[in-house]
N, C-alpha and C positions, 0 to 999 in steps of 0.2 A: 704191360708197361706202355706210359703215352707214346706216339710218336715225337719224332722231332717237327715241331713247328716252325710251319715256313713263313717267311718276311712276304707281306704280301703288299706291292707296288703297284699302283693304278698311274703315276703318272711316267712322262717316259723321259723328261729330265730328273725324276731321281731314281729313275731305271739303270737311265747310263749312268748318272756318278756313284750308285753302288759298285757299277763292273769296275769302275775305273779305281776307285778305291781299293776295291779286293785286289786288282790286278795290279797299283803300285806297291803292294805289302805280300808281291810273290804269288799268288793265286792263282788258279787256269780256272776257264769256267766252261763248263757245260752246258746246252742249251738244248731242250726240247719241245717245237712249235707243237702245240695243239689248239682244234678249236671243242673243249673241254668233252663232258660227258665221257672219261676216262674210264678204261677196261684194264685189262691184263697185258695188252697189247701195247699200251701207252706205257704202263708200268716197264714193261721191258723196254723200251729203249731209257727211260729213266736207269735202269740199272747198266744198260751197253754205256749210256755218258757218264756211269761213275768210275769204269772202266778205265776211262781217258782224263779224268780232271777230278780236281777235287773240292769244286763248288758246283752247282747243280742248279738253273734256272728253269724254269715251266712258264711257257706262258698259254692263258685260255685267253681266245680272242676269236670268236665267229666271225668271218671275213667278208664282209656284204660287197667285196672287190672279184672272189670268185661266183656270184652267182647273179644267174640273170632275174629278172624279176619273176618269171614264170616258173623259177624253182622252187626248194622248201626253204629257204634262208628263217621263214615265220615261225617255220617249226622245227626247227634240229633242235634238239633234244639239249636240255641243260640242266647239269643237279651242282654249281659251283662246291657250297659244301659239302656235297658229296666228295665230292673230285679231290679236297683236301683231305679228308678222312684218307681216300683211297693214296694220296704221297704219303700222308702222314705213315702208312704202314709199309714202305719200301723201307730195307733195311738202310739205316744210314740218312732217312730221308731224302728232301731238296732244301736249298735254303734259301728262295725267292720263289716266288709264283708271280709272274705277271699279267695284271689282269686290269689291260686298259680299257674306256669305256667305248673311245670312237676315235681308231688312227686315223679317221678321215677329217676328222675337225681341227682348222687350223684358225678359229675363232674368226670365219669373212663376217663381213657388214651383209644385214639382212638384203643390201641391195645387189652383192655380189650374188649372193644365193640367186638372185630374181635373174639378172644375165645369163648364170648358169643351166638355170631349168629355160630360160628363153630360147638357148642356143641349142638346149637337148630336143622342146617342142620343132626349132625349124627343121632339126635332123629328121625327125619324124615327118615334121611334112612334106621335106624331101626324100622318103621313102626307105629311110637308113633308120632301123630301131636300133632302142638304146640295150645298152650293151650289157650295162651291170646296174647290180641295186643303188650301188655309190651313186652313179652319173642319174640313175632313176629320180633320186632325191636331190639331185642338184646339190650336192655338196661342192662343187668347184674343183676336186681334184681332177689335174690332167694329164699328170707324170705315172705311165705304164710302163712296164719291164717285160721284154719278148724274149722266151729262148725259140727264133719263128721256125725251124726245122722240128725238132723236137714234141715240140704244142701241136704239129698239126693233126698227127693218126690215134687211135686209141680213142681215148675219152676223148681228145681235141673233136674226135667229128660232131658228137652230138652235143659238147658245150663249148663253145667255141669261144666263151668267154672267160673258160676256168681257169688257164693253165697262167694267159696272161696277170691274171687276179691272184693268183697265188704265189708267182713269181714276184710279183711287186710287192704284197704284203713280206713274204719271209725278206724280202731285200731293205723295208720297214724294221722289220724286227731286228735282225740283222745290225743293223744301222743303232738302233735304239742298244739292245743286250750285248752287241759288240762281243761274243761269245770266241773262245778257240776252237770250239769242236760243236758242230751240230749232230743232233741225230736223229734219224727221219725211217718210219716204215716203211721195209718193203711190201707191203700190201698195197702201198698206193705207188705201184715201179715205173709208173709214168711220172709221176712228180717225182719221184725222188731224183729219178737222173735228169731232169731240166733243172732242179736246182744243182746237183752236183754241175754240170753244166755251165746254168748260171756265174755260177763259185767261179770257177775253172778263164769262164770269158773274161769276167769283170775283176781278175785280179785281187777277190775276196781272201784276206788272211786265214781262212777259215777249213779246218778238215769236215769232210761232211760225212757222215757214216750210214751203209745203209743197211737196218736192224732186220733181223729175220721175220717173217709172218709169225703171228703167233695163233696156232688157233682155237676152237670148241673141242671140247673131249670129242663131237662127234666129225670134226673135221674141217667144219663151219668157221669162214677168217674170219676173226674179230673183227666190230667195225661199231661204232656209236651209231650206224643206222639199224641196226639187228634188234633194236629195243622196238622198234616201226613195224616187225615182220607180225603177223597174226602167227598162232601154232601152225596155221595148216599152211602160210607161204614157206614157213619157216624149214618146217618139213623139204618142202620143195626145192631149197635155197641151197639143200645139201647136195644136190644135183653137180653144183660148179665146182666140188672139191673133187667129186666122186668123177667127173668128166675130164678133171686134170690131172688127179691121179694114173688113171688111166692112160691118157696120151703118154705121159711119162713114162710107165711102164712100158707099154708097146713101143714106144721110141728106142730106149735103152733094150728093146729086143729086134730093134734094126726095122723097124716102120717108120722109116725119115719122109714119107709125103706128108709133107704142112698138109695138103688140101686134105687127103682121105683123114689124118689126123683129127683135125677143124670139123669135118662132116660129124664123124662118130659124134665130139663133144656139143656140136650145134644139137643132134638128134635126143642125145640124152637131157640135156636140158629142157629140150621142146617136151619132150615123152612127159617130163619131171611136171610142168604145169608153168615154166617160164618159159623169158621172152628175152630173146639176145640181141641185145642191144648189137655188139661183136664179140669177133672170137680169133684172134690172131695169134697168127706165132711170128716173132720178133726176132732181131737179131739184140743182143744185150744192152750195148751199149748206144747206137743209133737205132734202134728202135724202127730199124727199117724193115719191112715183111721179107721173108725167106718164102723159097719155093721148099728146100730141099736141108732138110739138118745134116748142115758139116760141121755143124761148130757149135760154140753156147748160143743156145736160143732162150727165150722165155716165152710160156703162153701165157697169151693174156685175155680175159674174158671180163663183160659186164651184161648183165644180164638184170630184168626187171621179176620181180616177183610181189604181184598185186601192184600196190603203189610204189614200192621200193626198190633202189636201184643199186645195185651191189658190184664191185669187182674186186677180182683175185686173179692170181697169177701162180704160176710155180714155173722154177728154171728147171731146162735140160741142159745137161753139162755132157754131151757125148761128144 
């Protein structure tokens, strides 16, 4: 039997007066940010937001606000009809997909665009590179969203542009889907608690929900970069599950040093054929390093395998 086919909205004033509509005729709506190329992973928090509401939005939108130019923003991966095939077969389906083409265009005159890259070029010649692909292009946007504690450790060291980029887009989307309930993987546990965060500072009506990892039959977190891995990184990539497994075991058997912890999984992945980016153990919610597990920690790892750059986490609850 066909799926249920989704309302598919490119622009984002009849983005908002769909929600608005649903929502004066009774409706909650549910929202799940992706930037598409959809798995199983994605699919499950689609089924966690049908959990809580009973309309269901998706939006694909590749975010050229989290990445610097010297990332892969050229090449992540995109199969759009794919990714509806793949709602289409959630039970129950979604009943909007949002798929705009550029939240950064606010239609400037081609002479704004020229001041823009003007004032990006002085940055440069004052010795300050540009930051993201947005400001790369001179599209004139200069409204950013900081959660600044948060953003700094984890992914924040070696992108130092991401967390602000993503912060400001979901607070776009946000803004646009006007959603009750959002819901966000935990595979990516640094963004998900700066937006929770986010939510929390800025007074957003919004519950935010943070959906479990989901992963490979062989242990591997799902991730729209995994399509990037060759078989033989691939192989190798299984190192990060198999390295935090383990800490968690040894942990829950009373080996609470972070550091001798950290070492093991740094060594297993080094052995494996990658390259760790970092390897930290957290405290949950501030996200601040621990010496010593007293409490709920999460580790968190990202690590390179060939060109590919991966991270996963797993909590310890002792």
């Amino acid at each position: 039997m066909a799926g249920k086919e989704p309302i598919i909205i490119t622009d984002k004033e009849e983005m908002r007066k769909w929600t608005r509509t649903m929502r004066s005729q009774n409706h909650t709506i549910g929202f799940v940010p992706t930037m598409g190329y959809l798995h199983e992973g994605h699919l499950s928090l689609v089924q966690e937001a049908q959990k809580h509401t009973d309309l269901i939005v998706v939006s694909i939108y590749v975010n050229p606000g989290q990445f610097s130019p010297n990332e892969d923003l050229s090449t992540y991966p995109s199969d759009f009809q794919g990714d509806i095939e793949k709602l289409k077969s959630v039970a129950n389906g979604v009943d909007v997909v949002f798929h705009p083409k550029n939240l950064y265009d606010y239609g400037n005159s081609e002479m704004g665009l020229i001041r823009s890259a003007e004032r990006i070029n002085e940055k440069e010649n004052e010795g300050l590179k540009v930051v993201s692909c947005v400001e790369d292009k001179g599209m004139g946007h200069e409204t950013w969203v900081r959660v600044e504690n948060l953003e700094k450790g984890l992914c924040g060291k070696s992108r130092p542009v991401f967390f602000r980029g993503v912060a400001t887009i979901v607070t776009k989307l946000f803004n646009i889907v006007e959603p009750d309930v959002a819901v966000l993987g935990k595979k990516d546990y640094q963004q998900w608690r700066i937006i929770q965060r986010m939510v929390r500072d800025l007074d957003f009506g919004i519950m935010v929900i943070g959906s479990e990892i989901v992963r490979e039959h062989d242990g591997l977190a799902m991730s729209s970069r995994n399509v990037k891995l060759s078989p033989e990184d691939r192989k190798k990539a299984l190192s990060i599950s198999r390295a935090l497994s383990k800490a968690k075991v040894e942990a829950e058997k009373g080996q609470v040093s972070c550091r001798d912890l950290i070492n093991v999984a740094i060594q297993t992945i080094d052995e494996a054929g990658g390259r760790v980016d970092y390897a930290e153990i957290v405290e949950q919610e501030s996200l601040e390093p621990v010496e010593t597990i007293k409490r709920p920690v999460v580790f968190c790892v990202a690590a390179w395998f060939g060109k590919v750059r991966l991270v996963d986490n797993m909590e310890i609850n002792i």
